[in-house]
TORKOL-4160 file (C-alpha; in steps of 0.2 Angstrom, whole numbers, padded with zeros to 4 digits, m for minus):
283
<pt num="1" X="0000" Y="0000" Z="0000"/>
<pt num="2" X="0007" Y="0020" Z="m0005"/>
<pt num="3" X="0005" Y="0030" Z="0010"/>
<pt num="4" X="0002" Y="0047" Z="0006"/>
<pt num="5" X="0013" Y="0056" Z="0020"/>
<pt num="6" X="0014" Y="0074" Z="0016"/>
<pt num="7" X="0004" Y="0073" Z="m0001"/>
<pt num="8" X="m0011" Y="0083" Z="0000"/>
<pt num="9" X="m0015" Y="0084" Z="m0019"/>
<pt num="10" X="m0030" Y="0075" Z="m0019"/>
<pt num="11" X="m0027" Y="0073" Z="m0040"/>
<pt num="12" X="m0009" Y="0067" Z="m0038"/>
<pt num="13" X="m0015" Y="0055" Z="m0023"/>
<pt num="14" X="m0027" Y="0048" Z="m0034"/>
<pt num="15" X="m0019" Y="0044" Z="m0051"/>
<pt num="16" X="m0004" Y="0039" Z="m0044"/>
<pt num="17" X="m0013" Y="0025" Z="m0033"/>
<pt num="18" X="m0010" Y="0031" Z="m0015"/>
<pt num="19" X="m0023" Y="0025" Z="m0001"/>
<pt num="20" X="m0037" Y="0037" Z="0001"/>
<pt num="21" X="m0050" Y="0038" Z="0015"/>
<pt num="22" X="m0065" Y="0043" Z="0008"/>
<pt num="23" X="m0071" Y="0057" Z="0013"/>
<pt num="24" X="m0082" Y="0061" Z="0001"/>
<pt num="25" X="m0099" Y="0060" Z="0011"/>
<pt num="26" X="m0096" Y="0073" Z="0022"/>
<pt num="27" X="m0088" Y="0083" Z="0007"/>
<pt num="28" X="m0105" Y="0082" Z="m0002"/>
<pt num="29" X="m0116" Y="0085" Z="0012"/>
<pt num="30" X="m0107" Y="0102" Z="0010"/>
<pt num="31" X="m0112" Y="0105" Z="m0004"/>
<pt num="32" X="m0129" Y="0099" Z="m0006"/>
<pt num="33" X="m0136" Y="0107" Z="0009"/>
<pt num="34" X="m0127" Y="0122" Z="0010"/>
<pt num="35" X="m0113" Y="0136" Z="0004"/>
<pt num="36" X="m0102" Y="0145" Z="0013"/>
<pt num="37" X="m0091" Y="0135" Z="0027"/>
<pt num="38" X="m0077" Y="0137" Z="0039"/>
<pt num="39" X="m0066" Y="0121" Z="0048"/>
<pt num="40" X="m0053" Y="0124" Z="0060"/>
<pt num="41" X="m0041" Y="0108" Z="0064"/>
<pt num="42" X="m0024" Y="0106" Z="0069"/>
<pt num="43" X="m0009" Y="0104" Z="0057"/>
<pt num="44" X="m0005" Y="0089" Z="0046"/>
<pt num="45" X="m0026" Y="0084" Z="0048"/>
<pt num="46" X="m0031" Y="0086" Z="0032"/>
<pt num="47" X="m0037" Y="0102" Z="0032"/>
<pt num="48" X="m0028" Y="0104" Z="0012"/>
<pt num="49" X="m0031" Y="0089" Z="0005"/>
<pt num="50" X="m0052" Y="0091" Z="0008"/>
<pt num="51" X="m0048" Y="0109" Z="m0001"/>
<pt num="52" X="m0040" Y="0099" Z="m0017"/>
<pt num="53" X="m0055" Y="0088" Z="m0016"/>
<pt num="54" X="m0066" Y="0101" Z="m0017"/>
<pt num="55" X="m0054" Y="0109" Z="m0031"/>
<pt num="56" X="m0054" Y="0092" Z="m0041"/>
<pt num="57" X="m0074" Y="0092" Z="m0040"/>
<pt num="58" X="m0078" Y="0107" Z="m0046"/>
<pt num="59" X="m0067" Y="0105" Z="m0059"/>
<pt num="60" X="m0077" Y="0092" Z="m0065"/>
<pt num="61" X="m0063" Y="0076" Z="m0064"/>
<pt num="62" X="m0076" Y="0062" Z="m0061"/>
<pt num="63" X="m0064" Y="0050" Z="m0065"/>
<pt num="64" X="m0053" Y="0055" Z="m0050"/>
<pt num="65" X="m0068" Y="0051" Z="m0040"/>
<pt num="66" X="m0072" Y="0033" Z="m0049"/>
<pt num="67" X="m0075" Y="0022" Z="m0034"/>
<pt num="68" X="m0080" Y="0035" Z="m0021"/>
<pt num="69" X="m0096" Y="0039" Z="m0010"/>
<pt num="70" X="m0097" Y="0055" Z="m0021"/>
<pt num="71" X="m0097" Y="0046" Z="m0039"/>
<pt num="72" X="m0112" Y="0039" Z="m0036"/>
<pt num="73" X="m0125" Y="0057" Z="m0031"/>
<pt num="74" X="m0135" Y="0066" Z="m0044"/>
<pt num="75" X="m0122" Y="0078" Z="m0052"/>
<pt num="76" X="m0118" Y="0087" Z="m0066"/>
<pt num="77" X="m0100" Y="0087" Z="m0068"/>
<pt num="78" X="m0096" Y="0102" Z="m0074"/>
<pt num="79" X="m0081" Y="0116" Z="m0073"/>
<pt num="80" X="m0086" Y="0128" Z="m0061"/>
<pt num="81" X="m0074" Y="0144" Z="m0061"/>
<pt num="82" X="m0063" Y="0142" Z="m0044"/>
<pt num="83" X="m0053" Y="0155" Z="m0035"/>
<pt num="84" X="m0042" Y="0145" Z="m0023"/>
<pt num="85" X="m0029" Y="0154" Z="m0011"/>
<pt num="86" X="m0017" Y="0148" Z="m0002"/>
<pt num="87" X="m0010" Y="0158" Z="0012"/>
<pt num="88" X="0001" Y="0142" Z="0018"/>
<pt num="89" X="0014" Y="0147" Z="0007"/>
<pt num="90" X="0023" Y="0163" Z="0013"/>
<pt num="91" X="0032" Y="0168" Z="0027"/>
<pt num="92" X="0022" Y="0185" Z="0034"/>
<pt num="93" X="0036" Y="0194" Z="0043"/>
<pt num="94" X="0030" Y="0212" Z="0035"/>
<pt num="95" X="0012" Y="0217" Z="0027"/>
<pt num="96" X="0019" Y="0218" Z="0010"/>
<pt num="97" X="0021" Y="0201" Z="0010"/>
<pt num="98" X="0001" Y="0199" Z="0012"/>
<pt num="99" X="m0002" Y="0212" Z="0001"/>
<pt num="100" X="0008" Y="0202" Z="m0016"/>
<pt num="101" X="0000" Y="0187" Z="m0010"/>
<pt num="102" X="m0018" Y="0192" Z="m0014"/>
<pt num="103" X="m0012" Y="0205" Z="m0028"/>
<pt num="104" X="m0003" Y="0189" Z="m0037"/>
<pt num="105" X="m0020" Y="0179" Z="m0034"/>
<pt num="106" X="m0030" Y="0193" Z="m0041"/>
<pt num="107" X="m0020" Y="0199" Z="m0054"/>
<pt num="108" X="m0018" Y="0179" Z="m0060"/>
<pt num="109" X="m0039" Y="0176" Z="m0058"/>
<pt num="110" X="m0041" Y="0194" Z="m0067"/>
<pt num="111" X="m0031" Y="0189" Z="m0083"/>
<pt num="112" X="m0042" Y="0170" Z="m0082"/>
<pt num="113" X="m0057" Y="0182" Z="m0081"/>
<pt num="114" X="m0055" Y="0198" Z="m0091"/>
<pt num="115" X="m0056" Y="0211" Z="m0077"/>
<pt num="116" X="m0042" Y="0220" Z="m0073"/>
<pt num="117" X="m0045" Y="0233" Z="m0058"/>
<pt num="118" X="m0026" Y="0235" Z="m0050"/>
<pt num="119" X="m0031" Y="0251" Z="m0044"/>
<pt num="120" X="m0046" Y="0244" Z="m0032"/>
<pt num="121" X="m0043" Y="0239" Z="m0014"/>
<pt num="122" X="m0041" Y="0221" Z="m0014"/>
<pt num="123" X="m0060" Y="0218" Z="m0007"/>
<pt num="124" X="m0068" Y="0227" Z="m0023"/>
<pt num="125" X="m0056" Y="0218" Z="m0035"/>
<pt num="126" X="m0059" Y="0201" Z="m0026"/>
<pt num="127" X="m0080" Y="0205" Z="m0029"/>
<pt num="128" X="m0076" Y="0212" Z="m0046"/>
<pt num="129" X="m0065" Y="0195" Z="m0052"/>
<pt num="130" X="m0080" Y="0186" Z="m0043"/>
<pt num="131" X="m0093" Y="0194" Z="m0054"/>
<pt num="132" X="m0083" Y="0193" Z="m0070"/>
<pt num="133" X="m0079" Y="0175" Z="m0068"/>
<pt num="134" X="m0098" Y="0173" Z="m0066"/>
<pt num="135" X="m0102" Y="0182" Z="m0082"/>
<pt num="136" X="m0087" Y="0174" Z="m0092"/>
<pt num="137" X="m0092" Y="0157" Z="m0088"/>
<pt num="138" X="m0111" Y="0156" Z="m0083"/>
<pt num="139" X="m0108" Y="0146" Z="m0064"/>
<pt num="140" X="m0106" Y="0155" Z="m0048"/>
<pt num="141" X="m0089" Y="0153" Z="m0043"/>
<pt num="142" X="m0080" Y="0142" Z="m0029"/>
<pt num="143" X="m0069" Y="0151" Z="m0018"/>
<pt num="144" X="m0054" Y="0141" Z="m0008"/>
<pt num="145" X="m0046" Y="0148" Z="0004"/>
<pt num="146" X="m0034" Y="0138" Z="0014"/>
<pt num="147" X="m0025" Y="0143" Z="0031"/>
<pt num="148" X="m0034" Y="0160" Z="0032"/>
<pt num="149" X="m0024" Y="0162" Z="0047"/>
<pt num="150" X="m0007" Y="0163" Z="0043"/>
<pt num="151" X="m0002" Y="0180" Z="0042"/>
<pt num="152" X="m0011" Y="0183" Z="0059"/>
<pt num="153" X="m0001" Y="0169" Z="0069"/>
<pt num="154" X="0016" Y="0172" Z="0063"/>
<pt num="155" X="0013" Y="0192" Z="0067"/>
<pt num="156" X="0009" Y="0185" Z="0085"/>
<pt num="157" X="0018" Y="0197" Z="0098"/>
<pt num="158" X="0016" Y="0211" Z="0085"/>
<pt num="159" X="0002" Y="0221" Z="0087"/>
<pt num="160" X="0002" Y="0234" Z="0074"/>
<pt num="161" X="0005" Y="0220" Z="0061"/>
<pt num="162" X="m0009" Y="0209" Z="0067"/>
<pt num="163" X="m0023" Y="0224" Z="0066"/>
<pt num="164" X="m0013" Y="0229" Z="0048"/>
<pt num="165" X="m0016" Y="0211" Z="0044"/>
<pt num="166" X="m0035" Y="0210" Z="0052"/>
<pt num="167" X="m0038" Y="0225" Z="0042"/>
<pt num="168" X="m0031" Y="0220" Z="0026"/>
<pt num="169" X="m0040" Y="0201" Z="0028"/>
<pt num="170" X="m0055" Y="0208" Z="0034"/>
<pt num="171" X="m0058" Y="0220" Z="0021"/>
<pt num="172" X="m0053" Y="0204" Z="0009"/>
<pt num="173" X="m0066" Y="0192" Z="0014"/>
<pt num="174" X="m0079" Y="0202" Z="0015"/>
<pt num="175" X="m0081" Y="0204" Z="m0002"/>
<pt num="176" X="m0088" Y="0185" Z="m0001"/>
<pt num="177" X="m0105" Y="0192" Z="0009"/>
<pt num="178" X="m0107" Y="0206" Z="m0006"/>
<pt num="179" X="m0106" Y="0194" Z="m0020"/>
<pt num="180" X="m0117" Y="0182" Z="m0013"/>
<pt num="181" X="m0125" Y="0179" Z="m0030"/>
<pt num="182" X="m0109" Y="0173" Z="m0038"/>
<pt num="183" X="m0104" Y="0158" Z="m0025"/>
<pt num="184" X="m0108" Y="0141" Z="m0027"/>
<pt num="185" X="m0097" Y="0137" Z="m0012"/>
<pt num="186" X="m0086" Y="0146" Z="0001"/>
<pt num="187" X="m0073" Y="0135" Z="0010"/>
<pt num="188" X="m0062" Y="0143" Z="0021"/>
<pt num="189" X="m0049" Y="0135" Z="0034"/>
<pt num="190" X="m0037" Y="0137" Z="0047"/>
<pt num="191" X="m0027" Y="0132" Z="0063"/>
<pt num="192" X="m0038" Y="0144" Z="0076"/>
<pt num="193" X="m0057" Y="0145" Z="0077"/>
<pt num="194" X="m0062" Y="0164" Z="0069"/>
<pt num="195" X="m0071" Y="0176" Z="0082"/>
<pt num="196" X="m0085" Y="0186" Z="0081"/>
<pt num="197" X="m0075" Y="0201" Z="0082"/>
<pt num="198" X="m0059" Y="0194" Z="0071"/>
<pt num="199" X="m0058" Y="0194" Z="0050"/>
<pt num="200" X="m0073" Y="0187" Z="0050"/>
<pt num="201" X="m0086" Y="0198" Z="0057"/>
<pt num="202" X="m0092" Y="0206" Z="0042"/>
<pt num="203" X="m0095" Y="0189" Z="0036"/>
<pt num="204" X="m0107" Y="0181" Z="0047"/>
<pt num="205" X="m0114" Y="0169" Z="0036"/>
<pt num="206" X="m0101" Y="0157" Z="0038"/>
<pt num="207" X="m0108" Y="0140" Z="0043"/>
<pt num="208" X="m0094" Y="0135" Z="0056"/>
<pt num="209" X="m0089" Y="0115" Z="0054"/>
<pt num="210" X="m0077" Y="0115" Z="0067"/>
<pt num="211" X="m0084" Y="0108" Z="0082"/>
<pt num="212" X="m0101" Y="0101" Z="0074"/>
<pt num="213" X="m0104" Y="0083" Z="0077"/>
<pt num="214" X="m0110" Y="0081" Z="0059"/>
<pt num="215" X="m0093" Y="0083" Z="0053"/>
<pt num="216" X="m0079" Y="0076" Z="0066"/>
<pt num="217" X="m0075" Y="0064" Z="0054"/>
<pt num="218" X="m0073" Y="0076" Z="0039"/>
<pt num="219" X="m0052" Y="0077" Z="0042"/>
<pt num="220" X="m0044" Y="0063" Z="0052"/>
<pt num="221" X="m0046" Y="0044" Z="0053"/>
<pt num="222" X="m0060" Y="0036" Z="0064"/>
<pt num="223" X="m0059" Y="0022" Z="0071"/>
<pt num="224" X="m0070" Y="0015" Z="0060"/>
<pt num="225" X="m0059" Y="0020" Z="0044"/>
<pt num="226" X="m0044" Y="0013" Z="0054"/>
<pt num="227" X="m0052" Y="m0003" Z="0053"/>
<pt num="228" X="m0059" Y="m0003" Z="0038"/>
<pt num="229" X="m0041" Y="0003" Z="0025"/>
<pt num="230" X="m0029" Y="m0002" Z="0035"/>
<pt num="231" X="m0035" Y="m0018" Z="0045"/>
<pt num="232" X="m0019" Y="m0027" Z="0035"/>
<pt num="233" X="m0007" Y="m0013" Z="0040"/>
<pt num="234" X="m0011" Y="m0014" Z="0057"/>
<pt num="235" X="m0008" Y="m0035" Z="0057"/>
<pt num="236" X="0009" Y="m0032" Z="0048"/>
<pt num="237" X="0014" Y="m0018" Z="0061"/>
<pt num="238" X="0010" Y="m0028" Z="0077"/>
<pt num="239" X="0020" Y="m0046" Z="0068"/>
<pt num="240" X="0036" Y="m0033" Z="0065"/>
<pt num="241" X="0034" Y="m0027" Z="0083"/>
<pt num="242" X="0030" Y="m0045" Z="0091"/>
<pt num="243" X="0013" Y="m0040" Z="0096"/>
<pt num="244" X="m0005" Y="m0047" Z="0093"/>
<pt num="245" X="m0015" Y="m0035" Z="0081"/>
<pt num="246" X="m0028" Y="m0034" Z="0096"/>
<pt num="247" X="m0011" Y="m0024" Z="0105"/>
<pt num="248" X="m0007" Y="m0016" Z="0091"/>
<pt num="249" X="m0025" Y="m0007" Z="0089"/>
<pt num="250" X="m0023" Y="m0004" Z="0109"/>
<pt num="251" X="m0006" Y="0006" Z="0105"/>
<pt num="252" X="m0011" Y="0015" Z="0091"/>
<pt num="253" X="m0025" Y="0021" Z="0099"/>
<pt num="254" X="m0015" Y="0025" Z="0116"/>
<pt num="255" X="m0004" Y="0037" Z="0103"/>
<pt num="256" X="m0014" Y="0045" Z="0091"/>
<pt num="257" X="m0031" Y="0044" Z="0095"/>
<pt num="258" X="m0039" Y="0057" Z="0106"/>
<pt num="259" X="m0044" Y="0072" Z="0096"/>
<pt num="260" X="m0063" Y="0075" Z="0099"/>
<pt num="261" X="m0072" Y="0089" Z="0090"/>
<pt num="262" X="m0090" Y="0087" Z="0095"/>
<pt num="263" X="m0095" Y="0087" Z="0114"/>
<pt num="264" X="m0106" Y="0073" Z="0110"/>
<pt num="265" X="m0093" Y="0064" Z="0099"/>
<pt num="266" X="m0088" Y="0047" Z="0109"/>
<pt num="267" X="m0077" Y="0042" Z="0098"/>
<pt num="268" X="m0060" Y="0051" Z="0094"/>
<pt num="269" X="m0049" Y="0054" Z="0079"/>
<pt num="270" X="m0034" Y="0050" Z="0073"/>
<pt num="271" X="m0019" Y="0061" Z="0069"/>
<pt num="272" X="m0019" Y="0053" Z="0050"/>
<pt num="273" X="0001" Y="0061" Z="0046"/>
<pt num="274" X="0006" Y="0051" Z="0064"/>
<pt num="275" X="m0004" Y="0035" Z="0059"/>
<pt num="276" X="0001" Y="0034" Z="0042"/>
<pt num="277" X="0018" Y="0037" Z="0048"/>
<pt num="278" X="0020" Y="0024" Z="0059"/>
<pt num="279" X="0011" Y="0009" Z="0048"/>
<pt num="280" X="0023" Y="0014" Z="0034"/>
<pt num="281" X="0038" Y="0014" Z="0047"/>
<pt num="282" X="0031" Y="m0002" Z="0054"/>
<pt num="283" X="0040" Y="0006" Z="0071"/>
């Protein structure tokens, strides 16, 4: 079996023949009953690879999906227009650095689209290329944005940077609230739950996943999946380490099970980068 450690390309995972947890069920009851969504986990749980997944729907790769919970719903498969950023990329040490970022991502989703406004604030850009995508194509746009919290969290123990960047991020996404009309689908993560009073204030219709009990398996394995891809794994780690696969359950779940996100979730998840890493190891 191809552990994917580190890989969170969900196209890359697939056609190259890595293991995959489905997690396609909680991915469509996103779509199908709602739009705009925020998740909050911890590093290395996924958090990416569900925004590639996303990604590889909307761009209409049904074959990447052959096999899946997802393939088999009522869908048409189309392109949708997708402006995906990804804040995980750059080191935030001074606001110029923010402010390329998301000029880079404009400016690039503004030649795609045909709207060029460099002389906007990045909000009013960000609805224009939104509006322009919408009339270029004919579908309401999918927006992507991954670590939305970035730039905050290194400017910790700077002030003036953090409200520079909270002013700059702020102004940013609330261009998704005023260009309603346009979106198919918001989905934003990060490593810390927003605040009422943070980035997000002027977009309160965000539906927040983190800590409901409809989607604690969305990133993660349960105990379940553990069970379920990896029953074989487990048996070969426990013989290389002289233990019965009963044990070997026990350990693993002693190590990296534990992370509850629902009050009313019983059962915990595991860390998938830690799991994956030890049943490729076979330590």
């Amino acid at each position: 079996m191809k552990y994917p450690i580190g890989i969170q390309n969900f196209e890359k995972l697939r056609r190259e023949g890595y293991v995959y947890v489905d997690k396609t069920p909680w991915m469509w009851k996103m779509i199908s009953e709602g739009c705009y969504y925020f998740l909050s986990r911890p590093r290395r749980f996924g958090k990416s690879l569900m925004v590639s997944t996303l990604e590889a729907f909307f761009s209409g790769k049904r074959e990447l999906f052959k096999g899946l919970y997802v393939d088999t719903v009522e869908w048409d498969w189309q392109q949708y227009p997708i402006l995906h950023l990804d804040l995980n990329t750059n080191k935030y040490d001074n606001a110029e650095v923010l402010d390329k970022k998301l000029d880079d991502s404009l400016s690039i989703w503004e030649n795609l689209y045909g709207e060029s406004r460099p002389d906007l604030p990045f909000g009013m850009r960000f609805e224009k290329v939104m509006e322009a995508a919408f009339k270029k194509t004919g579908r309401q746009v999918v927006v992507l944005v991954d670590e939305y919290d970035k730039p905050m969290l290194q400017a910790i123990g700077n002030d003036e940077l953090q409200a520079e960047y909270r002013s700059t991020l702020k102004a940013f996404y609330g261009a998704l609230k005023s260009s309603d009309r346009y979106i198919k689908l918001a989905f934003l993560t990060g490593v810390t739950k927003f605040g009422k009073v943070s980035v997000f204030s002027d977009l309160n219709n965000l539906f927040d996943l983190s800590l409901d009990h409809r989607y604690t398996g969305i990133c993660g394995i349960s105990e379940q999946e553990l069970h379920e891809y990896f029953d074989n794994d487990v048996n070969a780690l426990a013989a290389a380490n002289n233990m019965t696969k009963e044990d070997c359950y026990e350990r693993l779940r002693y190590d990296f099970d534990g992370y509850h996100f629902s009050r009313f979730s019983k059962e915990g998840m595991y860390n998938p980068f830690s799991v994956l890493n030890t049943l490729s190891s076979q330590v």
